[in-house]
C-alpha positions in Angstrom: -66.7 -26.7 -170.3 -67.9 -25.4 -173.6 -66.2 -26.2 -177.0 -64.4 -23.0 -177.2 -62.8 -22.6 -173.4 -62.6 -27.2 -174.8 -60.7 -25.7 -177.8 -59.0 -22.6 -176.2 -57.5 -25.4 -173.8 -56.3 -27.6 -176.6 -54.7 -24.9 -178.4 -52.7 -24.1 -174.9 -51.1 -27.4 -175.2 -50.8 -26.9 -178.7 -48.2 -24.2 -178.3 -46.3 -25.7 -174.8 -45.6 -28.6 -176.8 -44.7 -27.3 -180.6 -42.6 -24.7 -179.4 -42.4 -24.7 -175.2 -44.5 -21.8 -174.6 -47.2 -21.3 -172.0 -49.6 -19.0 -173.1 -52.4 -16.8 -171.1 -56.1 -18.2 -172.1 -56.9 -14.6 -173.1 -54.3 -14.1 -175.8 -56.0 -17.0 -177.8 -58.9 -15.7 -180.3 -61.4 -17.7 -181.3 -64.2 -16.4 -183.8 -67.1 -17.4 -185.9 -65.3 -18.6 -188.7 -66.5 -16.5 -191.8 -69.6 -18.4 -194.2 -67.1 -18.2 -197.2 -65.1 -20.9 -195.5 -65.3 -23.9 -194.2 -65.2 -24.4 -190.4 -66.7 -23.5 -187.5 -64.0 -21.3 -185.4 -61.6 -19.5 -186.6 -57.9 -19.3 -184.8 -56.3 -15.9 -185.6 -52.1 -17.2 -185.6 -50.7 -13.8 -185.5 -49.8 -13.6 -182.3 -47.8 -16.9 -181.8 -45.6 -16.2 -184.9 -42.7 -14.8 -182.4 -42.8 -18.2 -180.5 -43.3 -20.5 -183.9 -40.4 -18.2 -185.4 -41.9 -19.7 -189.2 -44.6 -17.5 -191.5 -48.2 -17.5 -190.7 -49.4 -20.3 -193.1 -46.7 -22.8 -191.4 -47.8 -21.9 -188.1 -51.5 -22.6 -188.9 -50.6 -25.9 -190.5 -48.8 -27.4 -186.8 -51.2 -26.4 -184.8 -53.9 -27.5 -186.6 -52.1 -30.5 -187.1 -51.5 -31.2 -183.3 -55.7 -30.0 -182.7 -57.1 -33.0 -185.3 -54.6 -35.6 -183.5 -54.9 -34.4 -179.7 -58.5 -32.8 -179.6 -61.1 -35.1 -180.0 -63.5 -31.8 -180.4 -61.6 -31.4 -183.2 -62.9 -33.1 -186.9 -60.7 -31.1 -189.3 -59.4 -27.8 -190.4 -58.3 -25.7 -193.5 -55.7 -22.8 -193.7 -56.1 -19.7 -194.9 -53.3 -16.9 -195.0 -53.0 -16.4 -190.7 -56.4 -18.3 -189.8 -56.8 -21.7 -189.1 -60.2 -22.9 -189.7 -61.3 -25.5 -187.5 -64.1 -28.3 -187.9 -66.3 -29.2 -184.9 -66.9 -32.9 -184.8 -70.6 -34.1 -184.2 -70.2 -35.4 -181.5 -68.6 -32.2 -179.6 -72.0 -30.4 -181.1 -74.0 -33.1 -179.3 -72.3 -33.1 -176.2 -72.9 -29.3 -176.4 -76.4 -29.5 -176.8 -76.7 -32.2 -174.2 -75.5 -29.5 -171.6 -77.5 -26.8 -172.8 -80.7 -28.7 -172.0 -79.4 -29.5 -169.0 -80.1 -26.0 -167.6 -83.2 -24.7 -167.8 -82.3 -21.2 -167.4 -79.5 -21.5 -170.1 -77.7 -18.2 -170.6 -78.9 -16.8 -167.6 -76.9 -15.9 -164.2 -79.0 -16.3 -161.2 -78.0 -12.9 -158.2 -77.0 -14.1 -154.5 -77.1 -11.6 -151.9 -73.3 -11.0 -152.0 -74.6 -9.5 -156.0 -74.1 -5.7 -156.9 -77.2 -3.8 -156.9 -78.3 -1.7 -159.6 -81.0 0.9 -159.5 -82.8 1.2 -162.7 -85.0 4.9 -162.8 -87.8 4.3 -165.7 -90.9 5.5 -167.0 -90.8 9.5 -165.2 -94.3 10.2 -166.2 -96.4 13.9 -165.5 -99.4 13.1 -163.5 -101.2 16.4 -165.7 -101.2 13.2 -168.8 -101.9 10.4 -169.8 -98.5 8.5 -170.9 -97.8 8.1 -174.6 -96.0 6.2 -177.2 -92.5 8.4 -175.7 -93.6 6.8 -172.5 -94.0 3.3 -174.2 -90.1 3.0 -175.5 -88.8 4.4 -171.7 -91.1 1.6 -170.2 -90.1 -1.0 -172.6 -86.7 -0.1 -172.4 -86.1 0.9 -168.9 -87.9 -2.6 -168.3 -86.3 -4.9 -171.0 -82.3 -3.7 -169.3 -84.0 -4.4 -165.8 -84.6 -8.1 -166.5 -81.1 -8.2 -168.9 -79.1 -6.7 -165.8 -80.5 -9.4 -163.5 -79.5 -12.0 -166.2 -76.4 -11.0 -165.8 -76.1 -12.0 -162.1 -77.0 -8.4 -161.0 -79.6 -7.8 -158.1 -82.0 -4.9 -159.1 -84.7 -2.5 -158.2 -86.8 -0.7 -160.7 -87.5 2.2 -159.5 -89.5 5.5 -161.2 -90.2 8.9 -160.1 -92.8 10.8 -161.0 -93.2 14.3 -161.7 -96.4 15.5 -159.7 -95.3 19.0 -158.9 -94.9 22.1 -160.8 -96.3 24.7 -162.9 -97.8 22.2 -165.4 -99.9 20.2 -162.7 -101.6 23.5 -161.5 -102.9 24.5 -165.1 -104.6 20.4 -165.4 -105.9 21.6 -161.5 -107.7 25.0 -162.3 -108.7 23.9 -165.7 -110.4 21.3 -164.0 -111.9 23.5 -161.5 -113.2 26.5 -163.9 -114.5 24.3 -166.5 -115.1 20.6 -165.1 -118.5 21.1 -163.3 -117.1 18.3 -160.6 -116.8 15.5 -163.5 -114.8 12.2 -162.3 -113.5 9.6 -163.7 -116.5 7.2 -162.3 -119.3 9.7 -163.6 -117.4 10.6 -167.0 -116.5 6.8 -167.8 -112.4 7.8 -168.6 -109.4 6.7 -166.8 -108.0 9.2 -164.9 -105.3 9.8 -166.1 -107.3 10.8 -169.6 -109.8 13.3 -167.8 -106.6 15.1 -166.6 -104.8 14.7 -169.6 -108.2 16.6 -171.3 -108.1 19.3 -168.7 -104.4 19.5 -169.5 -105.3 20.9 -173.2 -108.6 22.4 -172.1 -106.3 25.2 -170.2 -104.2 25.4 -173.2 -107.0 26.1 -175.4 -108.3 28.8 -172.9 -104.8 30.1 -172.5 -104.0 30.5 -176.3 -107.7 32.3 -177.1 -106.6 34.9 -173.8 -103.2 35.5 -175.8 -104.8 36.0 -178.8 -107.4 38.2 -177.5 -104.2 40.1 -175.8 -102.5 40.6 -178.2 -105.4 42.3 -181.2 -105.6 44.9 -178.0 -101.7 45.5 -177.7 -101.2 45.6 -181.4 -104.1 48.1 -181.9 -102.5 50.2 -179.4 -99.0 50.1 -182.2 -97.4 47.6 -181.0 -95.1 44.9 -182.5 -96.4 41.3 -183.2 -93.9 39.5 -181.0 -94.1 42.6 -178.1 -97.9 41.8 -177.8 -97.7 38.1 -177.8 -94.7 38.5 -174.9 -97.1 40.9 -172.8 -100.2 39.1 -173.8 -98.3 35.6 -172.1 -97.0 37.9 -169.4 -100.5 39.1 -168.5 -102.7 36.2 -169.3 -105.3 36.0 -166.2 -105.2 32.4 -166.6 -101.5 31.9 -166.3 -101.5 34.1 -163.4 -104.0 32.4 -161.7 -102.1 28.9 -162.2 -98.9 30.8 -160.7 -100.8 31.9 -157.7 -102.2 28.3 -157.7 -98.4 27.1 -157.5 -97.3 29.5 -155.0 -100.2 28.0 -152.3 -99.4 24.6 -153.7 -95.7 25.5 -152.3 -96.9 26.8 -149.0 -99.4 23.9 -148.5 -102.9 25.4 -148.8 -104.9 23.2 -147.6 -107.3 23.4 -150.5 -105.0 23.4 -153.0 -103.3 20.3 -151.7 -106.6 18.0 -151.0 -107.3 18.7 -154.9 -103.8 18.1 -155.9 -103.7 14.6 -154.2 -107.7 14.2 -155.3 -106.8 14.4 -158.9 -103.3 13.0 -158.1 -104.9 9.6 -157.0 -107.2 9.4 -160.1 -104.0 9.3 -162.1 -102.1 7.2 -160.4 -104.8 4.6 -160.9 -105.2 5.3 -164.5 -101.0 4.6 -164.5 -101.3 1.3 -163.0 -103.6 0.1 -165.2 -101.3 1.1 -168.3 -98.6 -0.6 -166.5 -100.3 -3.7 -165.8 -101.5 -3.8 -169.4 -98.2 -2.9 -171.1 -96.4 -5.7 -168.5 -94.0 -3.6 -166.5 -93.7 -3.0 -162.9 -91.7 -0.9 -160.2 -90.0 -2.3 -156.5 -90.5 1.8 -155.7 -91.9 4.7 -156.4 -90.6 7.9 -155.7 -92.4 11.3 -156.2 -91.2 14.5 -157.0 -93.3 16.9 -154.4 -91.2 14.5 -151.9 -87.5 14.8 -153.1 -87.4 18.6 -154.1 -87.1 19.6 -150.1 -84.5 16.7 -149.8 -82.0 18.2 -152.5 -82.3 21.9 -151.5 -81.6 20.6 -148.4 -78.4 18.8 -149.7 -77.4 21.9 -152.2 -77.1 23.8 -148.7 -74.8 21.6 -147.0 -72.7 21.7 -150.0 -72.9 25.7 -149.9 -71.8 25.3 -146.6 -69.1 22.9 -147.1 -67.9 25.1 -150.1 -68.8 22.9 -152.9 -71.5 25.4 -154.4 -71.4 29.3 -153.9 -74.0 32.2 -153.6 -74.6 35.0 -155.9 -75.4 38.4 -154.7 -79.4 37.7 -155.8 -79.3 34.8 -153.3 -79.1 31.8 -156.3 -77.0 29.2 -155.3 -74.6 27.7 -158.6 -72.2 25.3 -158.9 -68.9 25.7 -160.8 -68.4 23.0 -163.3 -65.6 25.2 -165.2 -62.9 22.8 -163.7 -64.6 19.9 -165.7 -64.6 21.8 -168.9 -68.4 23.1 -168.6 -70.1 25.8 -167.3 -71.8 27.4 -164.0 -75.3 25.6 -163.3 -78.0 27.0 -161.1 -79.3 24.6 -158.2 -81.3 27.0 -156.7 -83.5 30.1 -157.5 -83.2 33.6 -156.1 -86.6 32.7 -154.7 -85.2 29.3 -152.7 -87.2 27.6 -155.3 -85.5 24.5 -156.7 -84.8 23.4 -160.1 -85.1 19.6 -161.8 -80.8 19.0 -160.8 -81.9 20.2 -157.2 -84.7 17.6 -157.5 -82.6 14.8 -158.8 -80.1 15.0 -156.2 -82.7 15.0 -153.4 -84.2 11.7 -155.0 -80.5 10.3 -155.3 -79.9 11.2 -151.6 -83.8 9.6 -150.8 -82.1 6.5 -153.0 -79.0 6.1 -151.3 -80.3 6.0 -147.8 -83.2 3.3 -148.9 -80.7 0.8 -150.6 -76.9 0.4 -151.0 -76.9 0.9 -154.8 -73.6 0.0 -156.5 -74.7 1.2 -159.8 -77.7 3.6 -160.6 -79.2 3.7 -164.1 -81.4 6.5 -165.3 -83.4 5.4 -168.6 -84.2 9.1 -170.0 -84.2 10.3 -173.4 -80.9 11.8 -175.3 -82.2 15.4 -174.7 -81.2 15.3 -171.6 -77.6 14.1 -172.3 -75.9 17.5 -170.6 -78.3 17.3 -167.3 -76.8 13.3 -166.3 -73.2 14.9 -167.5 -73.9 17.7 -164.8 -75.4 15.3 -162.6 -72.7 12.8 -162.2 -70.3 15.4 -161.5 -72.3 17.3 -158.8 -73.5 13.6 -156.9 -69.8 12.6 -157.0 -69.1 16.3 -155.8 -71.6 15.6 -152.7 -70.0 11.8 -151.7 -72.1 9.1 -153.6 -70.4 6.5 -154.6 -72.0 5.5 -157.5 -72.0 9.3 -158.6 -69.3 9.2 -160.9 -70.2 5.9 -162.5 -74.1 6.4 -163.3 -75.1 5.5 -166.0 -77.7 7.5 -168.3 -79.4 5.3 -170.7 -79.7 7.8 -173.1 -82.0 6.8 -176.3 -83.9 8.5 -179.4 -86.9 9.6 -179.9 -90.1 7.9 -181.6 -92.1 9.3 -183.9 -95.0 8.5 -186.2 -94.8 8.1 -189.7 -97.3 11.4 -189.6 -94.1 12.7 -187.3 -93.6 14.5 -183.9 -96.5 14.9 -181.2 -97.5 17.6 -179.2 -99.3 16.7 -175.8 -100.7 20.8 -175.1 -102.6 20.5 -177.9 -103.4 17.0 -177.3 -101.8 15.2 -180.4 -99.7 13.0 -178.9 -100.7 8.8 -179.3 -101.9 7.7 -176.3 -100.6 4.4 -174.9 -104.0 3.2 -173.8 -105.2 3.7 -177.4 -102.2 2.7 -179.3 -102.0 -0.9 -176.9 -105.9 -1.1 -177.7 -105.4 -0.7 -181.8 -102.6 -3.1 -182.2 -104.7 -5.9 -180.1 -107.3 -5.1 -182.4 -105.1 -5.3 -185.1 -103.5 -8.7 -184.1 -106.7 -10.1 -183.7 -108.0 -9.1 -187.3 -105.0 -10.4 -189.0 -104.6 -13.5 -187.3 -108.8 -14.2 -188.3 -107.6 -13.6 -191.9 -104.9 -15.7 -191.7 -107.0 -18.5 -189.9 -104.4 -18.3 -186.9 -107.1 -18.7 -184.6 -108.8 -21.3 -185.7 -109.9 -23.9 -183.6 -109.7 -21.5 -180.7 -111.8 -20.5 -177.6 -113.4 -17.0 -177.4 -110.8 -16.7 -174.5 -107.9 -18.3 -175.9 -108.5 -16.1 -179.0 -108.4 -13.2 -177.1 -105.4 -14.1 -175.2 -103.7 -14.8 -178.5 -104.6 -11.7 -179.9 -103.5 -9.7 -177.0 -100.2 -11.3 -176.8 -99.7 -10.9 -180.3 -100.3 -7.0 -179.9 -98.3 -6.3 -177.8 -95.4 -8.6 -179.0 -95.6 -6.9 -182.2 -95.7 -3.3 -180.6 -92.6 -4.5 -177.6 -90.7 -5.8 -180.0 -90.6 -3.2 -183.0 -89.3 -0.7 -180.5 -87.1 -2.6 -178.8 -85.3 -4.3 -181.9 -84.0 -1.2 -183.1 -80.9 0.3 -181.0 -81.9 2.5 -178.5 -79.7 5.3 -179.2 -81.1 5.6 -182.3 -84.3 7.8 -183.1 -87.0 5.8 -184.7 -90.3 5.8 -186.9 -93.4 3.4 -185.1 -95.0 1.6 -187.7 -98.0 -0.1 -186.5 -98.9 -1.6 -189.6 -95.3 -3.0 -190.4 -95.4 -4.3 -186.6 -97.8 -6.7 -187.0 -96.8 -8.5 -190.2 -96.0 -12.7 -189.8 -92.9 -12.4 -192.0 -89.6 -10.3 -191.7 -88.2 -9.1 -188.5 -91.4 -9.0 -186.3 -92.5 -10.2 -182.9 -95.5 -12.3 -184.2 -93.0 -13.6 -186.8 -91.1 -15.1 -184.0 -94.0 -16.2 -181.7 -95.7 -17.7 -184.7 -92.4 -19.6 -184.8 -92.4 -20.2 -180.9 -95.6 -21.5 -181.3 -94.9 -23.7 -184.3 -92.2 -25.3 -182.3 -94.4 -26.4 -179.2 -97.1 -27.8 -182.1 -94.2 -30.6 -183.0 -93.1 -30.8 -179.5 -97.0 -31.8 -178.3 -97.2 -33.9 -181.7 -94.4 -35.8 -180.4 -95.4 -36.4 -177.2 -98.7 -37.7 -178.3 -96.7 -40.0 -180.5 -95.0 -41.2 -177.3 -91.4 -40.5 -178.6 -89.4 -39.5 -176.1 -86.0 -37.5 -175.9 -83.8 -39.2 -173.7 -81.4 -37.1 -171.9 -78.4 -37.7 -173.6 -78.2 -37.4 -177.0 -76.7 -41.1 -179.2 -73.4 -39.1 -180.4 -72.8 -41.8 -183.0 -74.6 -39.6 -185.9 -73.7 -37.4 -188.3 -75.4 -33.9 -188.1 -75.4 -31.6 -191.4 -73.9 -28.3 -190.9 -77.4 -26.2 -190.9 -78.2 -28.9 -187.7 -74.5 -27.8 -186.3 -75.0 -24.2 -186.7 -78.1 -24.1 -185.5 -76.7 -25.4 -182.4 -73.7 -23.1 -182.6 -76.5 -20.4 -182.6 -78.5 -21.8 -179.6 -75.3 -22.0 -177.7 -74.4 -18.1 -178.5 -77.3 -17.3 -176.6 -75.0 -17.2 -173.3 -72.5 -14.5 -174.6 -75.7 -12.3 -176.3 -76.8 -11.9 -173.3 -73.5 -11.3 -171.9 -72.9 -8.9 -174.6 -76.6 -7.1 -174.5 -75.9 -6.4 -170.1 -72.2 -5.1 -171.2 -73.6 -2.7 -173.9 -77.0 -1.6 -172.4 -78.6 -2.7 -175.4 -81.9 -5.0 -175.7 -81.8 -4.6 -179.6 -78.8 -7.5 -179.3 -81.4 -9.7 -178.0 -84.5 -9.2 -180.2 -82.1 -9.4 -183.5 -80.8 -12.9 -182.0 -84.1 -14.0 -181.2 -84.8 -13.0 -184.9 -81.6 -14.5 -187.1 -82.6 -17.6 -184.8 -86.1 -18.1 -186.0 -85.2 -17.2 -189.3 -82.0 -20.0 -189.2 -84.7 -22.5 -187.5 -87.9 -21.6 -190.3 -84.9 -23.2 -192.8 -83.7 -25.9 -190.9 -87.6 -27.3 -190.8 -88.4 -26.3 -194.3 -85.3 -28.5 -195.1 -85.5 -31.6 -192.8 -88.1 -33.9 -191.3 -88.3 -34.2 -187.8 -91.3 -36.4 -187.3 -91.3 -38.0 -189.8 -87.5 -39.0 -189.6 -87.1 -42.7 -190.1 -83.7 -43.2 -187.8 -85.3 -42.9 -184.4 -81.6 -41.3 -182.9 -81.8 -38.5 -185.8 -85.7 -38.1 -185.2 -84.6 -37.7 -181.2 -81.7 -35.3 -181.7 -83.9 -32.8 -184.4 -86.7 -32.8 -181.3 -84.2 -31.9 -178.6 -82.3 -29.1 -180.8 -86.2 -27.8 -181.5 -87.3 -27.9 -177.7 -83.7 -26.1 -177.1 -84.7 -23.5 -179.6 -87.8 -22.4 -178.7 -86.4 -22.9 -174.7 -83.8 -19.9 -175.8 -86.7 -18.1 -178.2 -88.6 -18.3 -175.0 -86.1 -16.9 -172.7 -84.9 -14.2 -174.8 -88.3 -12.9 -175.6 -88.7 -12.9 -172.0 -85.9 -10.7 -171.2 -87.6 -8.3 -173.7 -90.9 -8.6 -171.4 -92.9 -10.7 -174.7 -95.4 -13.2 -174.2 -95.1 -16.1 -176.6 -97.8 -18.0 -177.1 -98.1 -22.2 -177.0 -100.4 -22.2 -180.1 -101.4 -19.9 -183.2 
């Protein structure tokens, strides 16, 4: 039992025996108590003045009263208006800490089979592109909530789908074939996933000078600027030629499909490599050119059971006017399907692989209406979960230079941007003689670990509903709310920890509760001990930012706490033991919650 449920207990008995009233657990509030005043946890008295039948201040002063004589957790307390402020004693705050480092996994709930699954759908890439820094906060994100759903006694399977059909993969596909004189990723030296991306704005460059070119011939025939540019798009031999390409594609020309899953395969290989790199990882994949004949095949049993209806064109629409929005098209005139038709085919592929309890899409807030519509129409069509998915909706990223456009290839590619801040970790930890004493190797290491730290955790500290600015440079700084800040801490830790060791003091495993800890040592245990409910807190909300701002305020609280007292150098050996075991528990929970995030810390810097 914890000091709160310890204290929530006491004050139970509290009010049975100062005025004969048993009281539920839940209607007894216990906060932080503010910095202004002294205490610890703050009792809110409100509530019990109907039993007390006396004013708020009165009522405060009894219980309190009754807590310092009955609760030996319990070292004092002040009153202020309705609040009673309580004082931990030490030795609760030892005790405390005692159990914390009795589990290793502190905070975290371990899944059993009897769990509820959740799906978690990340990462969606093109396979005409390379991913980029919008790819880099899905994958962080959609990652990060993976591992902070399983903390939270969940069992979960990452999932992504990816979007290798369409319009847009044909124009990467003839591009390549008119203008790529049989390049490959082996004989051009790129990943694949960049030579497609090129070919990707190579069209786009032919495309726009056949508009232009268009257009002067329209326009010098009298006709209106935005007229010619319509019939110039209309007519462009090279957009028609990437329809017909899409139309065999459909009907499974042989050619056309031993080049799609040709170039297809040197994607997927560039993918796994940015994956492995950027440290996230899938139980399955889906694919789109699978799942679009699974929902047109659902959206017609639901025309047939009179969910959906035809119009006289032969386009099949649901009616969402009974939910206050409006009629949505599933599928084409032509029988062609649309992205809704292909996300309930994935969700039916979904529900017959697993027996999902929750599903979680991780897609950006763009897309807000299509998961509103969605929900409704899966509900609509029998699964379960439909009506309680959940879309992780979050903001964009830009650069401080602002928006990117991937046509005409000015978007920051993830490969690149991973590669520049490793380069940039290992530069300023040189200057800052970080690595120092260092293997070539473990310099490397260091510096990649630093990188990326820096680049996970900038994006994932800020809320994800929230569109955001990435600032490479302010990423990477050792002070202020970074992730080398906090490794550097991490890192700092396990250099007294080792120090110790070769000393040859040991912690023993309980704690002497006969001294007297100041209150920066007590709060910094009242912080480690938080870490439970943040996590708690960061599953119930959706939101990894809790965590990386905890890990933060934690370091920061710590940085203090060894700035102001020795710990090796402590003459009292039970004071030197206790400052060792609350540092080992700190970077234990640094460690844990830069883990949920998906950051390396390092062991030395």
């Amino acid at each position: 039992m914890n000091i709160e449920q310890n204290l929530v207990a006491s004050v139970q008995s509290a009010l049975q025996s100062l005025y004969g009233q048993e009281v539920p657990a839940a209607q007894v509030q216990l906060q932080k108590t503010k910095k202004e005043f002294k205490g610890h946890l703050t009792l809110v008295v409100f509530p019990f003045l109907r039993m007390s039948r006396k004013g708020p201040e009165q009522t405060a002063q009894e219980i309190g009263e009754y807590l310092k004589a009955n609760s030996s957790a319990v070292a004092d307390y002040n009153v202020i208006k309705g609040f009673l402020n309580i004082t931990i004693d030490s030795a609760a705050w030892l005790q405390l800490l005692d159990g914390i480092r009795a589990d290793e996994q502190y905070g975290l709930v371990k899944a059993d089979e009897h769990s509820p699954l959740v799906m978690i759908e990340y990462s969606s890439p093109n396979t005409n592109k390379p991913l980029h820094l919008g790819h880099v906060r899905n994958n962080l994100l959609g990652n990060a909530l993976a591992n902070i759903i399983a903390a939270n006694g969940n069992r979960v399977v990452k999932t992504n789908i990816v979007n290798d059909r369409g319009i847009h993969i044909c124009k990467s596909m003839l591009a390549w074939l008119k203008y790529g004189n049989g390049e490959t990723p082996e004989s051009s030296g790129k990943k694949g996933d960049h030579l497609i991306g090129d070919y990707y704005v190579a069209f786009d460059k032919h495309f726009k000078a056949e508009v232009k070119e268009l257009m002067a011939q329209y326009m010098a025939q009298g006709m209106g600027e935005e007229e010619a540019k319509a019939k110039a798009e209309a007519e462009s031999p090279l957009m028609k030629e990437a329809r017909q390409m899409l139309v065999k594609w459909e009907a499974g020309d042989p050619e056309v499909r031993a080049l799609w899953e040709k170039m297809n395969d040197w994607v997927y290989a560039g993918f796994d490599e940015t994956y492995k790199m950027m440290g996230v990882s899938f139980d399955k994949i889906y694919y789109e050119s699978n799942t679009y004949l699974e929902g047109k095949k659902k959206v017609l049993e639901g025309l047939e059971k009179g969910l959906f209806y035809r119009k006289e064109d032969g386009s099949v629409w649901a009616d969402l006017t009974p939910q206050g929005l409006d009629h949505k098209l599933l599928l084409r005139a032509d029988g062609t399907s649309v992205y809704m038709t292909q996300d309930i085919g994935t969700a039916e592929q979904r529900f017959s692989d697993f027996p999902i309890d929750k599903m979680v899409y991780v897609v950006g807030n763009e897309q807000n209406y299509h998961f509103q519509v969605l929900s409704i129409l899966l509900d609509r069509l029998g699964f379960e979960w439909g009506k309680s998915l959940v879309h992780f909706s979050y903001g964009m990223v830009e650069l401080p230079e602002g928006k990117m456009k991937s046509r005409e290839g000015t978007v920051v590619d993830a490969d690149d941007l991973m590669a520049e801040m490793i380069d940039t970790a290992r530069e300023t930890s040189n200057e800052l003689g970080k690595l120092d004493g260092l293997t070539k190797e473990e310099a490397e290491d260091i510096a990649r670990i630093v990188g990326l730290g820096a680049l996970k955790y900038f994006i994932l500290k800020v809320d994800a509903r929230k569109n955001m600015t990435f600032n490479p440079k302010e990423s990477i700084d050792f002070n202020g709310n970074t992730g080398p800040f906090i490794q550097y801490t991490y890192a700092r830790i396990r250099s007294v920890l080792r120090k110790a060791a070769e000393q040859g003091i040991e912690v023993p495993a309980t704690l002497h509760t006969g001294i007297e800890l100041s209150e920066k040592e007590e709060g910094l245990i009242q912080m480690v001990a938080d870490f439970a409910a943040i996590v708690r807190q960061a599953g119930a909300d959706y939101l990894p930012s809790v965590i990386a701002n905890y890990c933060y305020d934690l370091v920061k609280e710590y940085n203090q706490f060894y700035h102001d007292y020795s710990i090796l150098r402590e003459e009292n050996p039970d004071v030197k033991a206790f400052r060792l075991a609350l540092s080992q528990e700190v970077a234990k929970v640094v460690r844990l919650g830069m883990g949920l995030l998906g950051i390396e810390v390092p062991e030395r810097m």
